[in-house]
N, C-alpha and C positions, 0 to 999 in steps of 0.2 A: 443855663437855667432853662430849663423846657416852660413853656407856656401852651393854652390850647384856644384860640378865636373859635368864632360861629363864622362860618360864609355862607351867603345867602348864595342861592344856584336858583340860576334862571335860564329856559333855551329860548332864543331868538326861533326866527320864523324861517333861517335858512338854516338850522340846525346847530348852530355855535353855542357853545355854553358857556354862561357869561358868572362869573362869582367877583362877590364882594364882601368884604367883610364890617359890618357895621360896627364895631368898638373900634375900628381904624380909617377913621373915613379919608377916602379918595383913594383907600386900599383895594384894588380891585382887578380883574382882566380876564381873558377868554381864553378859550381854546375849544377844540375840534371836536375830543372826548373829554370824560370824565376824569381817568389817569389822567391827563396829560395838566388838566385846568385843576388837579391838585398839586402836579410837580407846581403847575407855573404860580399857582398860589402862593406857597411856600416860598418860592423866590421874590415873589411881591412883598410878602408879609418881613421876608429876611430886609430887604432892600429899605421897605419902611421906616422900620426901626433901628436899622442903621443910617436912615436921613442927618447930618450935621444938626440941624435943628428943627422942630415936633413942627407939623403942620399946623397954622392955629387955623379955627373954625370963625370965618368970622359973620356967618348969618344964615340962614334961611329964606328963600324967596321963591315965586309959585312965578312961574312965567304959562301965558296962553300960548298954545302953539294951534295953527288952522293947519291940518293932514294937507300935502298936495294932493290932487286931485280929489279930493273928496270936501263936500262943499260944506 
């Protein structure tokens, strides 16, 4: 059965493009280019949903983080 996710795409600051797919959370990973973090997607998304048992979500929470070096 074909199915089709949304991934969010985002590049980091050293160039890495980093995708996630939000209806699969903790569905996620990078790569180099664009090919290559759609192949690796695909395998995350395969990997996922062949997990033995579904991820459950068990909360949301907002953590503070202080940047090093920046005060």
């Amino acid at each position: 059965m074909k199915r089709d996710y949304d991934m969010v795409i985002l590049r980091d600051g050293d160039g890495w493009y980093v995708g996630t797919v939000p209806a699969l959370p903790g569905c996620n990973t990078q790569a180099r280019s664009l090919e290559e973090l759609n192949v690796r997607m695909r395998e995350a998304i395969g990997a996922f949903l062949d997990a033995p048992e579904p991820t459950e979500c068990v909360g949301v929470q907002r953590i503070a983080v202080t940047s090093c070096g920046n005060p």
